[in-house]
Short mmCIF file of the C-alpha atoms (twelve columns), coordinates in Angstrom:
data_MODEL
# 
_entry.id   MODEL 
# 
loop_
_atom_site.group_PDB 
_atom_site.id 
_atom_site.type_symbol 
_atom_site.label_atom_id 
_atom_site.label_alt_id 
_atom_site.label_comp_id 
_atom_site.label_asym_id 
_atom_site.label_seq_id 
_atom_site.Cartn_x 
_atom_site.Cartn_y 
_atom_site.Cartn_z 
_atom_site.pdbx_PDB_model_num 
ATOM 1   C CA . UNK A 1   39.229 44.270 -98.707 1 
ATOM 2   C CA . UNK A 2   38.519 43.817 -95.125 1 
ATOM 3   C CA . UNK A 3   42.024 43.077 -94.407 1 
ATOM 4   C CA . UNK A 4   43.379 45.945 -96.199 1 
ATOM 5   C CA . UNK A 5   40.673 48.530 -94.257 1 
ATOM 6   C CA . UNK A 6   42.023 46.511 -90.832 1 
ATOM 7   C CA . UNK A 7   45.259 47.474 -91.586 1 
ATOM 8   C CA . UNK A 8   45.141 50.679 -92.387 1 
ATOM 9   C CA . UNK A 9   43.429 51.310 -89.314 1 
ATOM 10  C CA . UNK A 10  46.242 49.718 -87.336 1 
ATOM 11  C CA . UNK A 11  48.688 51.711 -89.227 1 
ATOM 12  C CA . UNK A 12  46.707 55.226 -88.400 1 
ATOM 13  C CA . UNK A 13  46.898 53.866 -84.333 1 
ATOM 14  C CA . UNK A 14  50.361 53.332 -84.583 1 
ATOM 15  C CA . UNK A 15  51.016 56.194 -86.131 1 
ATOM 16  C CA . UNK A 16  49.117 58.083 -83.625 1 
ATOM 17  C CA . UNK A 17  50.333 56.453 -80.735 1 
ATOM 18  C CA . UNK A 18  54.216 56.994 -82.045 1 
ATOM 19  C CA . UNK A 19  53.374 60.774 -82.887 1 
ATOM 20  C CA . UNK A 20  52.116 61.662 -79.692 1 
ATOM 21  C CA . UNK A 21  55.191 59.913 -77.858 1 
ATOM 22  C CA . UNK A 22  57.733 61.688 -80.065 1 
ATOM 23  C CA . UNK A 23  55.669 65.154 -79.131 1 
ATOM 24  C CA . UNK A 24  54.523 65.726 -82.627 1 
ATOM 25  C CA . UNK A 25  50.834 65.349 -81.923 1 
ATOM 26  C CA . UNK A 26  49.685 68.004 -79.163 1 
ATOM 27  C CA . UNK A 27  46.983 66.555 -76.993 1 
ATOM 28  C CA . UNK A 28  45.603 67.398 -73.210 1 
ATOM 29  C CA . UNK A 29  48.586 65.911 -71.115 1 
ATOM 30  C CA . UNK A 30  45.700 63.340 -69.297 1 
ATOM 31  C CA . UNK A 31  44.862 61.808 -72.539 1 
ATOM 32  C CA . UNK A 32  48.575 61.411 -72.924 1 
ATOM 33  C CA . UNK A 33  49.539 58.155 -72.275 1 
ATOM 34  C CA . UNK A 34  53.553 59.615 -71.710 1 
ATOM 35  C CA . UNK A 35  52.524 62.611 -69.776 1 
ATOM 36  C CA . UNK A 36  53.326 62.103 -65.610 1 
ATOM 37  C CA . UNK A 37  50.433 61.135 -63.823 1 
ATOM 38  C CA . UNK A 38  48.459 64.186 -62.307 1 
ATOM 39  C CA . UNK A 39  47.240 63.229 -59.288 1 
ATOM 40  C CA . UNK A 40  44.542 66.160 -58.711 1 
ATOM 41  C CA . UNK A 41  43.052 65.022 -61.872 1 
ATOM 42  C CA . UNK A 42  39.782 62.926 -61.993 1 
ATOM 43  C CA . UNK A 43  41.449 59.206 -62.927 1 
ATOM 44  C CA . UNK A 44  40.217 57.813 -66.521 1 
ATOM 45  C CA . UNK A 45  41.009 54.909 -68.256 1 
ATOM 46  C CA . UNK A 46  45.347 55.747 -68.628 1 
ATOM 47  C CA . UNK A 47  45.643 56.394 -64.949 1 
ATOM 48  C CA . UNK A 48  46.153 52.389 -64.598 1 
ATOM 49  C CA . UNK A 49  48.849 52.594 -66.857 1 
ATOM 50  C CA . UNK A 50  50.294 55.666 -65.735 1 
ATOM 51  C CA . UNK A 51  50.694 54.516 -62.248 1 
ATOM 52  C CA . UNK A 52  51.862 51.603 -63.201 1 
ATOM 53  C CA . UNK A 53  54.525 53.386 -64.856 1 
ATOM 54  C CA . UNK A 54  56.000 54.837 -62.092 1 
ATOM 55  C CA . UNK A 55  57.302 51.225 -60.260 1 
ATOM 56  C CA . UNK A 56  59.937 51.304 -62.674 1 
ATOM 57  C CA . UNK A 57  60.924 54.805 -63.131 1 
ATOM 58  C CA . UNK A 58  61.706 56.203 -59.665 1 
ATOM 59  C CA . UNK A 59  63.002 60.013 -61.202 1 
ATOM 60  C CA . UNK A 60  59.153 60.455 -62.693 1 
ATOM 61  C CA . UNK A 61  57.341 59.029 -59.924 1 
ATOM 62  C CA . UNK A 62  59.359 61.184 -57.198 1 
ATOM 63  C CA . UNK A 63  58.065 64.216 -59.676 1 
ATOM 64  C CA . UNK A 64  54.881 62.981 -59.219 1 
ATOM 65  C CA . UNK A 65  54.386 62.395 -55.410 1 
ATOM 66  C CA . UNK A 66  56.183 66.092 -55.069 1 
ATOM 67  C CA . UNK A 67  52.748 67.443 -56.844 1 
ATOM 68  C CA . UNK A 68  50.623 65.747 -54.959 1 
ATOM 69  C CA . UNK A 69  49.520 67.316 -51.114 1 
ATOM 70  C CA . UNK A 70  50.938 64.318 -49.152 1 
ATOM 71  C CA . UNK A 71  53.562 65.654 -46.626 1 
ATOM 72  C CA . UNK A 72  56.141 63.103 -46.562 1 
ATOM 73  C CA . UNK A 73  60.044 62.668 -45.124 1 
ATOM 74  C CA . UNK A 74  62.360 60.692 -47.684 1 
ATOM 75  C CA . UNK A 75  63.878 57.796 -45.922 1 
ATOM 76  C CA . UNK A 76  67.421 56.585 -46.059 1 
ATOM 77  C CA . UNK A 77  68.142 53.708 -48.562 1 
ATOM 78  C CA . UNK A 78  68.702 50.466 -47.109 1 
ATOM 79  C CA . UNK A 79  70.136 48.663 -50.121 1 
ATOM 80  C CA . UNK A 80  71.980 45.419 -47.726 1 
ATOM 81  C CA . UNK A 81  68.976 45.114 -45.072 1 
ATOM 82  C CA . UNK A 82  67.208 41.739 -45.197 1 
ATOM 83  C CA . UNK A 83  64.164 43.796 -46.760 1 
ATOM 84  C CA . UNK A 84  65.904 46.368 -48.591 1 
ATOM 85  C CA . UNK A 85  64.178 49.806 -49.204 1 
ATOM 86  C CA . UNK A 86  65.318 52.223 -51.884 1 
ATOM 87  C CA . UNK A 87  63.259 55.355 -52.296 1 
ATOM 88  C CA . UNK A 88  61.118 55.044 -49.472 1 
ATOM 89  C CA . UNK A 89  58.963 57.764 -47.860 1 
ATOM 90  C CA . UNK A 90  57.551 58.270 -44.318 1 
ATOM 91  C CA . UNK A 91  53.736 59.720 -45.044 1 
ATOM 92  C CA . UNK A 92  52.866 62.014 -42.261 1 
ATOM 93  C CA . UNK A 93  49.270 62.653 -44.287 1 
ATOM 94  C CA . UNK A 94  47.700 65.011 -46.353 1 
ATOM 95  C CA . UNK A 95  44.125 66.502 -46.586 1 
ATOM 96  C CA . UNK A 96  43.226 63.466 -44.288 1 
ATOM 97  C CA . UNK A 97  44.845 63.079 -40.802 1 
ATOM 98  C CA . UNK A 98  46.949 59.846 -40.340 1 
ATOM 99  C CA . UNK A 99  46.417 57.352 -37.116 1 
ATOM 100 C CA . UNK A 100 50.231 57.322 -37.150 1 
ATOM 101 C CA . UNK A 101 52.713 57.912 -39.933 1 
ATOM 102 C CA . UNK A 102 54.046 54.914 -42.632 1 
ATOM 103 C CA . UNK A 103 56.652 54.151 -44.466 1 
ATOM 104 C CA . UNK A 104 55.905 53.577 -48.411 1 
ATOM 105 C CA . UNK A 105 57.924 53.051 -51.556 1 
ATOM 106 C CA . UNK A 106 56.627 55.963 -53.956 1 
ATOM 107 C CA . UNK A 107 54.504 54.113 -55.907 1 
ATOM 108 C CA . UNK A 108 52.360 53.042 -52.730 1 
ATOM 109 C CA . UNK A 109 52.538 56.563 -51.732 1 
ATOM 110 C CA . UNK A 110 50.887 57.871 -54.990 1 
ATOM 111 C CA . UNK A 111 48.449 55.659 -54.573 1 
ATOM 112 C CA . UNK A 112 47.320 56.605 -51.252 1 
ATOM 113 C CA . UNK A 113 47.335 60.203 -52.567 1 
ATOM 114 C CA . UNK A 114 45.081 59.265 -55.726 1 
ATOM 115 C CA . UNK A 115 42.726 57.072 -53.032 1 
ATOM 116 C CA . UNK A 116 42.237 59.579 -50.126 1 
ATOM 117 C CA . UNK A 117 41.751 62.209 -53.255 1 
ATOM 118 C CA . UNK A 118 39.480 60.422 -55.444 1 
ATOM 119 C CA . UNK A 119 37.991 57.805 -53.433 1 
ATOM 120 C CA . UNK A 120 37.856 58.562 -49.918 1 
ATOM 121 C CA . UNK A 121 36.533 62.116 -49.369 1 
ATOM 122 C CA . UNK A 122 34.041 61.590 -52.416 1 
ATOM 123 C CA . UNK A 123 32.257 58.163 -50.417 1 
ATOM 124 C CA . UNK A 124 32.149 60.012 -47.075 1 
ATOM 125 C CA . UNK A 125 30.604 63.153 -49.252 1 
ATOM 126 C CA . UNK A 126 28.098 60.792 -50.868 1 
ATOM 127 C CA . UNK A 127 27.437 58.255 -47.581 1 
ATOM 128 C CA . UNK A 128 27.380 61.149 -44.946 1 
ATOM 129 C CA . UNK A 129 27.686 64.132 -46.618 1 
ATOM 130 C CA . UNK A 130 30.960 64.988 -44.632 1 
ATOM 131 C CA . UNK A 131 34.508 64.716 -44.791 1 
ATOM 132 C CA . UNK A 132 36.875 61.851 -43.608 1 
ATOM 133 C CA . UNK A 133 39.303 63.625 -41.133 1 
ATOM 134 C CA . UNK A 134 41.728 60.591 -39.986 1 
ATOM 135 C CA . UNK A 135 42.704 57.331 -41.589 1 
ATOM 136 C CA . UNK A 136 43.552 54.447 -39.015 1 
ATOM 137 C CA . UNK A 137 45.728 51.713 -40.176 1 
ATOM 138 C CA . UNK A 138 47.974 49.267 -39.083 1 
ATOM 139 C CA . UNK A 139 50.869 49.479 -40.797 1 
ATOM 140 C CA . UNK A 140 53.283 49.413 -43.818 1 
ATOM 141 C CA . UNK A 141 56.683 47.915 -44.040 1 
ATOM 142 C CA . UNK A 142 57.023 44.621 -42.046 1 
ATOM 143 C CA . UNK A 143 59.713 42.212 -43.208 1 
ATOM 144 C CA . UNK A 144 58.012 39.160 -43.345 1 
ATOM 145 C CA . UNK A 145 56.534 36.474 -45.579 1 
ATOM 146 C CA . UNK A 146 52.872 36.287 -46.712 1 
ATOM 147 C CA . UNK A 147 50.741 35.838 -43.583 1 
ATOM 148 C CA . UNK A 148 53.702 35.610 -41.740 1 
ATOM 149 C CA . UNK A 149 54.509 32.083 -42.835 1 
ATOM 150 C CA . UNK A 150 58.131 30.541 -42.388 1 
ATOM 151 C CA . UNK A 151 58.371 29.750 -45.752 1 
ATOM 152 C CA . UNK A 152 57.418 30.965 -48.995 1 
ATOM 153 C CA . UNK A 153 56.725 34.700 -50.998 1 
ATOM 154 C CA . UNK A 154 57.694 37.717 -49.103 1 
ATOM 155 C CA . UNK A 155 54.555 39.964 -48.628 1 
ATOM 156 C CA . UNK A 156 54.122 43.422 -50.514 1 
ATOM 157 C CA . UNK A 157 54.566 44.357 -46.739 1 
ATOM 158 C CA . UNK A 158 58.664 43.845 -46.706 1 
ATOM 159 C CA . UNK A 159 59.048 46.438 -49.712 1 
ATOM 160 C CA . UNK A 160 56.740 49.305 -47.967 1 
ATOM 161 C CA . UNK A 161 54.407 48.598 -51.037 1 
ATOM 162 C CA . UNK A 162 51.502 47.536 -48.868 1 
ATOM 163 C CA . UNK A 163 49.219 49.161 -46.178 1 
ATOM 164 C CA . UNK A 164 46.553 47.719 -44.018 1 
ATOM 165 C CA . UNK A 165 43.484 50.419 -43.501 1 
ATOM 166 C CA . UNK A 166 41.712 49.443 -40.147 1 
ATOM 167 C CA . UNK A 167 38.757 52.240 -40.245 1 
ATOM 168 C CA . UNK A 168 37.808 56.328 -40.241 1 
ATOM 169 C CA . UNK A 169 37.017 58.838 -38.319 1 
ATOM 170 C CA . UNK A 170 34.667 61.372 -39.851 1 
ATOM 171 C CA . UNK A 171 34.633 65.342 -39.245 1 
ATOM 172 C CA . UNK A 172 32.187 65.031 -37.011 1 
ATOM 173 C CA . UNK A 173 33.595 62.560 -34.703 1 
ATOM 174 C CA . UNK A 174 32.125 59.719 -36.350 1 
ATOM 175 C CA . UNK A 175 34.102 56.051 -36.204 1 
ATOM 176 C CA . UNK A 176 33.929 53.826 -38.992 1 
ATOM 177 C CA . UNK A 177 35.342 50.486 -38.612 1 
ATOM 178 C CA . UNK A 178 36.333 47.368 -41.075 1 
ATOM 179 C CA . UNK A 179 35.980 45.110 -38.483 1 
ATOM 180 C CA . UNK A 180 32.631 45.997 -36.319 1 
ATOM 181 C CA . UNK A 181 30.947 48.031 -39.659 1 
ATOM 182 C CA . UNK A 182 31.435 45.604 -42.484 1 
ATOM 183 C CA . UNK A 183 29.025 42.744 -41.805 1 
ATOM 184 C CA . UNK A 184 26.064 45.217 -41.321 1 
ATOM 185 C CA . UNK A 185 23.633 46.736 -43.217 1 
ATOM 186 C CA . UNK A 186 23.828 50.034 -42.899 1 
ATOM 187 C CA . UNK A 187 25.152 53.603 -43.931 1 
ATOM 188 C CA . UNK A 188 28.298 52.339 -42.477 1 
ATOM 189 C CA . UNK A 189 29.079 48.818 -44.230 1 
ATOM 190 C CA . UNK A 190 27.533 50.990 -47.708 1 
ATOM 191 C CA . UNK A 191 30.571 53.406 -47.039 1 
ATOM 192 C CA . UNK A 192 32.822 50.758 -46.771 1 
ATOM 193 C CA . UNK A 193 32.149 49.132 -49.657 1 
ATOM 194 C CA . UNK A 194 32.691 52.505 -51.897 1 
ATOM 195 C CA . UNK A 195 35.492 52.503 -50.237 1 
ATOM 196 C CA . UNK A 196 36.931 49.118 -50.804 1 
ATOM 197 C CA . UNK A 197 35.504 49.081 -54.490 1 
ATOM 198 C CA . UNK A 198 36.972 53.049 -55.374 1 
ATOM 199 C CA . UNK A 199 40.326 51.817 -53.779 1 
ATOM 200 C CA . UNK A 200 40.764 49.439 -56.965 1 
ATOM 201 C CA . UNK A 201 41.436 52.578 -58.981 1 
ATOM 202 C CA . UNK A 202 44.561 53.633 -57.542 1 
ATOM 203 C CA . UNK A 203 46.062 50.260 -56.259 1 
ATOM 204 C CA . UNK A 204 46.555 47.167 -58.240 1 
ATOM 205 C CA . UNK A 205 45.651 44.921 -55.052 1 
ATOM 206 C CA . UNK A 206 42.773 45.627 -52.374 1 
ATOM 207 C CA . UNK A 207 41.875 42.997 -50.134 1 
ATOM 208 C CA . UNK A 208 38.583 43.296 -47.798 1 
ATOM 209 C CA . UNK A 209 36.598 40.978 -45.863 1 
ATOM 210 C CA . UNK A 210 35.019 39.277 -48.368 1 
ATOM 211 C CA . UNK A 211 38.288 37.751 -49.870 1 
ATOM 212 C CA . UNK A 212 39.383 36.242 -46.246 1 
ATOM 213 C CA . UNK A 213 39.051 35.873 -42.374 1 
ATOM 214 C CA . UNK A 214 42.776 37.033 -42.373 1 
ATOM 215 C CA . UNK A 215 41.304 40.293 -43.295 1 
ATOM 216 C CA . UNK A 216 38.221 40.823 -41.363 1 
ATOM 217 C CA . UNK A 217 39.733 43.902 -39.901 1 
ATOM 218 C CA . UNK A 218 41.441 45.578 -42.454 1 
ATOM 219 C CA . UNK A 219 41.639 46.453 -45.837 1 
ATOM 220 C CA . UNK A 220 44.886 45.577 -47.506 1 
ATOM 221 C CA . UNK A 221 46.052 47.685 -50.595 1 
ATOM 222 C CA . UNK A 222 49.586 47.501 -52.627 1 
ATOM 223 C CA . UNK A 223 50.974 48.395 -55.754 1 
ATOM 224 C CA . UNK A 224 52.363 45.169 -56.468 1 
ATOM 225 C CA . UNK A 225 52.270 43.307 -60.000 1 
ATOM 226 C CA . UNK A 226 49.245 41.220 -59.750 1 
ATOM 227 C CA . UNK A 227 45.333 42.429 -60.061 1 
ATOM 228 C CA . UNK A 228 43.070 41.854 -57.204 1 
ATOM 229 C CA . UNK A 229 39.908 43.391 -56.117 1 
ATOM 230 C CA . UNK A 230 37.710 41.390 -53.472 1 
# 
């Protein structure tokens, strides 16, 4: 009997799940697993998978970065450079000021949009009760190997799907920094630390202090294919 009632509930899923991806089942478009990502949208449990879509559909996730309020330049294609860029984007920033633009694939530049949306600005409302005006970093795209190595993996880095956040500045004039804030205990290191932990939502990779002394100054984020938060 069990069986039979365990089955019938996987047949009703799949049923679901196929009716709502043919269009025959209506339902609100962020409950739909199909529907492109809206980035002005609070993030629930399909934005993962949503924004994971978008790395191999470049049409949909160009539609989605054009909703978001990043102001970015598309970049030339590079298909025969050593680190070859297809797609790519200079951000030039959004609702937040930039130290300096970067170049990202699209998928790194939803990201960003979904972080300094539903992350950033809601930590600095909660730590400080202000805005975050201007994001340093420093950089993107580097062709190079992990931690610059001779050998070995090429870092997220030489695809522009990988950026390195150094600190913030807040509206008030306020500097934040990874490197001198982090190891404190303060209103400064607890901001951080929303930040670093919120930043898991939108990228699949976020490196802080606390995962190496390679990045006491930074935190690194990319959309690549494995899951790290640390």
């Amino acid at each position: 009997m069990g069986r039979w009632i365990a089955l019938s509930l996987v047949l009703m899923i799949a049923g679901a799940v196929v009716s709502v991806w043919r269009g025959w089942l209506d339902v609100p478009a962020e409950w739909n697993p199909w529907a492109p990502l809206d980035v002005k949208a609070a993030p629930n449990w399909l934005t993962g998978f949503k924004l994971m879509r978008l790395r191999g559909n470049p049409e949909l996730c160009a539609q989605v970065l054009r909703s978001s309020p990043l102001r970015v330049t598309p970049q030339a294609d590079s298909p025969d450079a050593k680190c070859p860029l297809i797609g790519a984007v200079r951000v030039q920033g959004g609702e937040v000021a930039l130290s300096s633009s970067f170049l990202a694939s699209c998928p790194l530049a939803v990201a960003y949009a979904m972080f300094e949306r539903h992350t950033l600005q809601p930590a600095a409302q909660s730590v400080y009760g202000q805005r975050v005006a201007r994001l340093d970093h420093l950089g993107s795209f580097a062709c190079r190997n992990v931690y610059n190595r001779e050998s070995g993996a090429l870092s997220r880095h030489a695809s522009a799907d990988a950026l390195d956040i150094a600190g913030f500045r807040l509206a008030d004039g306020r500097s934040i920094s990874v490197l001198k804030d982090w190891p404190k205990q303060n209103q400064d290191a607890q901001f951080l630390r929303q930040v670093r932990d919120g930043a898991c939502e939108a990228f699949s990779v976020v490196l802080s202090p606390d995962y190496n002394a390679a990045h006491r100054n930074h935190f690194h984020v990319d959309v690549g294919r494995w899951s790290v938060c640390r």
